[in-house]
MARBA-3410 file (N, C-alpha, C, O; in Angstrom, 1 decimal):
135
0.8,-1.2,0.0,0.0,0.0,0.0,0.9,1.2,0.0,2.0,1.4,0.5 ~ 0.2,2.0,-0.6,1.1,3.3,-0.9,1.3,4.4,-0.3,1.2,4.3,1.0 ~ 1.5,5.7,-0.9,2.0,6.5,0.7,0.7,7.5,0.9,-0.4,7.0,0.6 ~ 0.9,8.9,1.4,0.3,9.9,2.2,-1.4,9.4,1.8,-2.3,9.0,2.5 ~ -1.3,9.6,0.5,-2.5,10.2,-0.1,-3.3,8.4,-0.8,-3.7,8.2,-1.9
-3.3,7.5,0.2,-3.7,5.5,0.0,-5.1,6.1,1.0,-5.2,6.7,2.1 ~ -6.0,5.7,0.1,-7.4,5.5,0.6,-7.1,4.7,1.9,-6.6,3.7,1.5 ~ -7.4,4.7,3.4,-7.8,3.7,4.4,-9.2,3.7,5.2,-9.6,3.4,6.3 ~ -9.8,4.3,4.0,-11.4,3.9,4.8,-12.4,4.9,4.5,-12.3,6.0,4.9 ~ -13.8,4.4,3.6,-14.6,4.9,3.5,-16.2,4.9,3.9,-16.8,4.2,4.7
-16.7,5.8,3.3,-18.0,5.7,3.6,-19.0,6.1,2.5,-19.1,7.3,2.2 ~ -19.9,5.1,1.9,-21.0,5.1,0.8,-22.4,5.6,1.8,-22.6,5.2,2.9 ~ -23.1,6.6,1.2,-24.4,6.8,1.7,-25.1,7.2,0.3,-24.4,7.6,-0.7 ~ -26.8,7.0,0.4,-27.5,7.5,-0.6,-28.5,8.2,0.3,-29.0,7.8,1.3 ~ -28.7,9.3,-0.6,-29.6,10.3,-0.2,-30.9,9.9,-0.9,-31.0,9.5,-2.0
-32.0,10.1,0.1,-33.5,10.0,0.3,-34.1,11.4,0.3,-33.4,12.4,0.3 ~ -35.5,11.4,0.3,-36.0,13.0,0.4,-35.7,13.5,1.5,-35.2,14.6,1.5 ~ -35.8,12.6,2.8,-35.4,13.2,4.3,-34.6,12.1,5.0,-34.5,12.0,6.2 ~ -34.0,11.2,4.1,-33.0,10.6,5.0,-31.9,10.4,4.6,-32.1,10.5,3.3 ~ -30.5,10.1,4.9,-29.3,9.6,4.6,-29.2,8.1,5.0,-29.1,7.7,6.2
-29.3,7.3,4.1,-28.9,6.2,4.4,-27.3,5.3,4.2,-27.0,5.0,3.1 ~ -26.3,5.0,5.3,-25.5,4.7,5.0,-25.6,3.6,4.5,-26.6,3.0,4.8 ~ -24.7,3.2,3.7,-24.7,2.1,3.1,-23.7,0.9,3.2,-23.8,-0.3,2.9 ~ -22.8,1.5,3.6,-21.5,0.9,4.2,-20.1,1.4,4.3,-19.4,1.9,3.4 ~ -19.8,1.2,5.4,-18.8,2.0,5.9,-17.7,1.1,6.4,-18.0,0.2,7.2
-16.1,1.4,6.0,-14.9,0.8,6.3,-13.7,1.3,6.7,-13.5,2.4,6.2 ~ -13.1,1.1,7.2,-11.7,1.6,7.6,-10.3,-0.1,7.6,-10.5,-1.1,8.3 ~ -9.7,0.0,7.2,-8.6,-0.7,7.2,-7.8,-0.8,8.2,-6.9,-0.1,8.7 ~ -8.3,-2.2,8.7,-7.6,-3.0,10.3,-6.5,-2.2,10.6,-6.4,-1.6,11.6 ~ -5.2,-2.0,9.4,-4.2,-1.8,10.0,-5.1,0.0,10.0,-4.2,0.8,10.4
-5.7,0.6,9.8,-5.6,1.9,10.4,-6.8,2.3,11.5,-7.2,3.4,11.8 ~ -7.4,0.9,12.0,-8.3,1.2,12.8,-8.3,2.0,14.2,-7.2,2.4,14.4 ~ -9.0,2.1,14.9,-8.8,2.6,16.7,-8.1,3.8,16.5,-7.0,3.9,17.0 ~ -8.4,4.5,16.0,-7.6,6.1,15.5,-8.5,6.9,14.9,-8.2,7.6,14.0 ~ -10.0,6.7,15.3,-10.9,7.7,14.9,-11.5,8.1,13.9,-12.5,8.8,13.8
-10.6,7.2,12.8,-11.2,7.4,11.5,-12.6,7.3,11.0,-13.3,8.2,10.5 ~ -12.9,6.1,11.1,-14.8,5.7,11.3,-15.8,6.7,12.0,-16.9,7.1,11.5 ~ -15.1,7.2,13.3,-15.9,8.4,14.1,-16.2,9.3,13.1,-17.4,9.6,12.9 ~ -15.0,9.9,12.3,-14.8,10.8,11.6,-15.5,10.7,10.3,-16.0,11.8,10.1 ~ -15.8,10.1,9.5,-16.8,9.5,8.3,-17.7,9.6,9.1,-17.9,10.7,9.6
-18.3,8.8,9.5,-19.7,9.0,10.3,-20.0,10.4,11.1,-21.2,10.6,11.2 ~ -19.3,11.1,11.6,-20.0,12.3,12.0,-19.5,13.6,11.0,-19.5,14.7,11.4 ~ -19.1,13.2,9.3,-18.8,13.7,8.4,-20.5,13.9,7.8,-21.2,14.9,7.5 ~ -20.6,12.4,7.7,-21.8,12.2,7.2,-23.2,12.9,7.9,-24.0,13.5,7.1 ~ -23.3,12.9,9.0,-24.0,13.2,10.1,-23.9,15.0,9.9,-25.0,15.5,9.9
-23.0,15.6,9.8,-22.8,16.7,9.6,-23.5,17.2,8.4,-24.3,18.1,8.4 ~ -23.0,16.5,7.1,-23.6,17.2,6.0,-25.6,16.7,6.4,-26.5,17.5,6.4 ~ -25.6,15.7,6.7,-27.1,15.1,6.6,-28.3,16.8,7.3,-29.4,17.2,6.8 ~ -27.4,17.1,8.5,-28.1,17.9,8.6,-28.1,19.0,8.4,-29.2,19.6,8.6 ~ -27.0,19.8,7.8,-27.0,20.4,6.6,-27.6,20.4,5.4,-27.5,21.4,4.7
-28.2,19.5,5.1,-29.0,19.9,3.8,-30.3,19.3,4.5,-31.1,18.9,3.6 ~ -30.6,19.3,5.8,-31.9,19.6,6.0,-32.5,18.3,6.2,-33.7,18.5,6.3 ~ -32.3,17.0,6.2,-32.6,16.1,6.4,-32.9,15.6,7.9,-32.3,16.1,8.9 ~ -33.7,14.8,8.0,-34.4,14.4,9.1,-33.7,13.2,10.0,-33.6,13.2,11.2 ~ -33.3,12.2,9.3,-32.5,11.2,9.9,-31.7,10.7,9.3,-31.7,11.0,8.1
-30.6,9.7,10.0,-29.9,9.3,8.8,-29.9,7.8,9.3,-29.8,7.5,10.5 ~ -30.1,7.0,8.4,-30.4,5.5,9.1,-28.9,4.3,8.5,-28.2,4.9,7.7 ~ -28.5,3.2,8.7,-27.9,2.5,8.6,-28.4,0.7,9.1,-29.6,0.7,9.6 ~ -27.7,-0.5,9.1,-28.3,-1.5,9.0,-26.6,-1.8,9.5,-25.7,-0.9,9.5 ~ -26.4,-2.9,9.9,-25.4,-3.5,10.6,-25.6,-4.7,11.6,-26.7,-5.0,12.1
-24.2,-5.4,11.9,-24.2,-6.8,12.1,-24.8,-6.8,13.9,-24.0,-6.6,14.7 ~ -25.9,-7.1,14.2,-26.5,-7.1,15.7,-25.2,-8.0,16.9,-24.8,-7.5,18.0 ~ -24.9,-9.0,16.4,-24.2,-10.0,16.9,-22.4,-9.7,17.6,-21.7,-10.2,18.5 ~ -22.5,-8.4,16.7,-20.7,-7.8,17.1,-20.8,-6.5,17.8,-20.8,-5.3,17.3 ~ -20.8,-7.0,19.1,-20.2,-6.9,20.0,-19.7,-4.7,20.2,-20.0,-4.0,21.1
-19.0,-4.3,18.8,-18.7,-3.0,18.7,-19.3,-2.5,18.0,-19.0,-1.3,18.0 ~ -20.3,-3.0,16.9,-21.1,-2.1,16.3,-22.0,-1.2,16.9,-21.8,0.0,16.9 ~ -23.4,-1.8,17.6,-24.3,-1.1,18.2,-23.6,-0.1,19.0,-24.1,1.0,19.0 ~ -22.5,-0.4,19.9,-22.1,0.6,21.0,-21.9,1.4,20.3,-22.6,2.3,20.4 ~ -20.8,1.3,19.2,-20.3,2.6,18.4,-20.9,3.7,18.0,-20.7,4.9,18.2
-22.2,2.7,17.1,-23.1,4.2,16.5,-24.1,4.5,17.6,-24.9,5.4,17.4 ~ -24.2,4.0,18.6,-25.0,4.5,19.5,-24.3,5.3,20.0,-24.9,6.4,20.0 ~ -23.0,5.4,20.6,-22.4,7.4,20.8,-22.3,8.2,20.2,-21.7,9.1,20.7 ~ -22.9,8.2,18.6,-23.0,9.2,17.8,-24.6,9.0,18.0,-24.9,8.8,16.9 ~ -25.5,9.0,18.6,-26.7,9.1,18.5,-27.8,8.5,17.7,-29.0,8.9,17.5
-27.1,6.9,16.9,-28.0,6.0,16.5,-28.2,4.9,17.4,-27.3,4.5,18.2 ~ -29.9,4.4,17.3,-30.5,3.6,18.1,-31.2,2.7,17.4,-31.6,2.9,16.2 ~ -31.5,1.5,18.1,-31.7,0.1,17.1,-33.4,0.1,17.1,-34.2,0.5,17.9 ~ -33.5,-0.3,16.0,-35.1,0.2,15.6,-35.8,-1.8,15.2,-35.8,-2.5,14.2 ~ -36.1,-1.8,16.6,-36.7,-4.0,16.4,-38.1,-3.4,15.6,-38.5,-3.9,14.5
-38.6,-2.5,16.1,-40.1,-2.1,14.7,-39.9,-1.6,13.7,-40.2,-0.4,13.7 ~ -39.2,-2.2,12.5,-39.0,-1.3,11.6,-40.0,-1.0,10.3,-40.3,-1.7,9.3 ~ -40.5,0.2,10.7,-41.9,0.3,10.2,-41.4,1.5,9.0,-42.5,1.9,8.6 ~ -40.5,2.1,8.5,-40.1,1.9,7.0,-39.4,1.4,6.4,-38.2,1.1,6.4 ~ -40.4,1.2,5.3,-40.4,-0.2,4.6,-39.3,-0.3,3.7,-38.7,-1.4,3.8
-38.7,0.6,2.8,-37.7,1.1,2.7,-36.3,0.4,3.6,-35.7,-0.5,3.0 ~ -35.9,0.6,4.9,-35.1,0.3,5.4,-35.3,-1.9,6.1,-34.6,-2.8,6.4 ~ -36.9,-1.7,6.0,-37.5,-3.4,5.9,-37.0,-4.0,4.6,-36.4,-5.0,4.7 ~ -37.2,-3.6,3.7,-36.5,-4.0,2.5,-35.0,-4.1,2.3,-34.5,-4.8,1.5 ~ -34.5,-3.5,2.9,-32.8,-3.4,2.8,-32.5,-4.6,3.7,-31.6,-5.3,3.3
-33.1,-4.9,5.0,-33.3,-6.0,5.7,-33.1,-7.2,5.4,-32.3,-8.1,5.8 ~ -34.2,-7.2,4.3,-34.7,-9.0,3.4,-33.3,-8.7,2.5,-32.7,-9.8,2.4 ~ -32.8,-7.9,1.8,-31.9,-7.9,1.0,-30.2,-8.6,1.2,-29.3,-9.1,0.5 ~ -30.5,-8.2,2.6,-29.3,-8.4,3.5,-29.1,-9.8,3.3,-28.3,-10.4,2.6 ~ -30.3,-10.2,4.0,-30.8,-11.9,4.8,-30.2,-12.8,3.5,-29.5,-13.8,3.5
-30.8,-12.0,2.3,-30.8,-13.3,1.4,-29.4,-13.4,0.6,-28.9,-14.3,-0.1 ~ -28.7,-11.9,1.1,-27.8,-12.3,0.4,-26.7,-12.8,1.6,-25.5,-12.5,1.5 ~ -27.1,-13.4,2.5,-26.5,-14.6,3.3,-25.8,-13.3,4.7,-25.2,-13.8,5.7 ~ -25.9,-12.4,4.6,-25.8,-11.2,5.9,-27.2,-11.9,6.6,-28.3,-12.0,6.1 ~ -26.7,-12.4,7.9,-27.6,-12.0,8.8,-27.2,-11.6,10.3,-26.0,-11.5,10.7
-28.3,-11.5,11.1,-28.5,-10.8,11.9,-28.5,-10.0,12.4,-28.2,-9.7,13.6 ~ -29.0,-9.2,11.4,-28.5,-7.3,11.1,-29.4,-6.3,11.4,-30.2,-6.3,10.5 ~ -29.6,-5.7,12.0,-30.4,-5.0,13.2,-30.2,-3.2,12.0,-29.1,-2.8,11.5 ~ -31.5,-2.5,11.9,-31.4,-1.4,11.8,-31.4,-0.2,12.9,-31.9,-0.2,14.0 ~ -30.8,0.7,12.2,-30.3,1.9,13.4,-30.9,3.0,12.3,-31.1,3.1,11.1
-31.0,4.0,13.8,-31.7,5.4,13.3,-30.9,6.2,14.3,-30.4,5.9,15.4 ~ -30.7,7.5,13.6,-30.4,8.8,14.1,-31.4,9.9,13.8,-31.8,10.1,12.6 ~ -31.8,10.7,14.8,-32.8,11.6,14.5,-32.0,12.7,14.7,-31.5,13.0,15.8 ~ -32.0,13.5,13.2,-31.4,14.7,13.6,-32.3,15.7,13.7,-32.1,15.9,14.9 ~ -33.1,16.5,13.4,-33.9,17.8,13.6,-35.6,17.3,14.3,-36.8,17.4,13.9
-34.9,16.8,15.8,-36.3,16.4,16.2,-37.3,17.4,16.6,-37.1,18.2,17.5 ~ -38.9,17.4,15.6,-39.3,18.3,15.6,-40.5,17.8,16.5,-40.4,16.7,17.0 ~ -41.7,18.7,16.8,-42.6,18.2,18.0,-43.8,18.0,16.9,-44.2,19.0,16.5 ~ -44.2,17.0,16.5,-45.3,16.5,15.8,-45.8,15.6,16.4,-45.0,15.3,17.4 ~ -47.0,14.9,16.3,-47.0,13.8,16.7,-46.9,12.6,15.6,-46.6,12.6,14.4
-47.4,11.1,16.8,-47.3,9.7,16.0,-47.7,10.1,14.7,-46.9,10.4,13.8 ~ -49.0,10.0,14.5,-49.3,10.0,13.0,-48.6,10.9,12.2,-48.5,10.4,11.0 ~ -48.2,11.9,12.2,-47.9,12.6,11.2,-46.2,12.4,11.1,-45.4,13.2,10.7 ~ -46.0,11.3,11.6,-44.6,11.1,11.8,-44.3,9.7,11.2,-43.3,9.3,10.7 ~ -45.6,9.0,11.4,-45.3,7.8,10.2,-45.5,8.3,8.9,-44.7,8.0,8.0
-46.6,9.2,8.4,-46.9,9.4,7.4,-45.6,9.9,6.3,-45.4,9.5,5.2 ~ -44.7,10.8,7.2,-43.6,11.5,7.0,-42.5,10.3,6.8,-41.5,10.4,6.2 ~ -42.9,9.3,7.5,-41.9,8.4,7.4,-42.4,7.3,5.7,-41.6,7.0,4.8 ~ -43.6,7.1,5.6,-44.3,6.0,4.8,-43.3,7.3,3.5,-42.3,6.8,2.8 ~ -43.8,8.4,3.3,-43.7,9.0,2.1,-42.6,9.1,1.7,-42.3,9.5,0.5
-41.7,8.8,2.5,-40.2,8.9,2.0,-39.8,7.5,1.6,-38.7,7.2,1.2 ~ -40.8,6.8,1.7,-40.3,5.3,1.4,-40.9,5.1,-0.2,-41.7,5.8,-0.8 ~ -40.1,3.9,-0.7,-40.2,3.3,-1.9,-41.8,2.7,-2.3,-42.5,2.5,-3.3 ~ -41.9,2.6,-0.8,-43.4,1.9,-0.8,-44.9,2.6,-0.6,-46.0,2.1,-0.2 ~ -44.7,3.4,-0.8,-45.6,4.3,-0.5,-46.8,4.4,-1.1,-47.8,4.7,-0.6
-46.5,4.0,-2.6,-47.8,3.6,-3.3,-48.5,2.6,-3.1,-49.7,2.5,-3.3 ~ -47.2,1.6,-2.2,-48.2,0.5,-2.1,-49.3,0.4,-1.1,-50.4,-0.1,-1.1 ~ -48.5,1.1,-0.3,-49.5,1.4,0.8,-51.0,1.9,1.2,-51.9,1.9,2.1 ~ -50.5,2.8,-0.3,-52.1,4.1,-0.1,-53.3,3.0,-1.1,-54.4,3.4,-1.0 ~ -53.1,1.9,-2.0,-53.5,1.1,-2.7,-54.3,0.0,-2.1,-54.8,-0.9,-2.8
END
């Protein structure tokens, strides 16, 4: 591996109408435990609410030990009701493609005072499934 300017660790996200969804995120063993990951992820986290977005969600391995802790000190939390469908779908995608036990996580960045319903609705419409739903 090469010198100053050798990629050691990235981060894929796609943007939604009101969410950032990571998609997966890496850093390279030999350059792990030095912040780097923190740093992508509260890169991400930064722009997400900068351009006004509401949450930013990700999916990850439930079973290890340092995932959940991690993104849970940046302010993601494990969502066992995952009631968009959108991020339910990324779920079954996992499963079948032999990833399991993969728990989704949410971060709420601009928590505003609405209530339940108008807070799924906000949630349903940003999803893929939305048509199906109203049908």
């Amino acid at each position: 591996m090469g010198g100053a300017d050798a990629t050691v660790g990235f981060l894929l996200a796609t943007r939604y109408p009101d969410v950032l969804h990571i998609e997966e995120m890496s850093v390279l063993p030999s350059h792990g435990r030095r912040g780097l990951g923190r740093a992508l992820l509260e890169r991400a986290l930064d722009e997400a609410r900068a351009r006004g977005l509401r949450r930013v969600t990700l999916t990850t391995f439930e079973h290890l030990p340092w995932n959940a802790p991690f993104y849970a000190q940046l302010g993601f939390q494990k969502t066992r009701d995952v009631d968009d469908c959108r991020l339910r779908e990324q779920l079954v995608r996992e499963a079948a493609a032999g990833l399991l036990r993969r728990v989704a996580m949410v971060c709420l960045l601009h928590a505003q005072a609405v209530d339940a319903e108008e807070r799924l609705v906000a949630i349903a419409r940003e999803s893929p499934c939305w048509s199906k739903k109203i049908t």
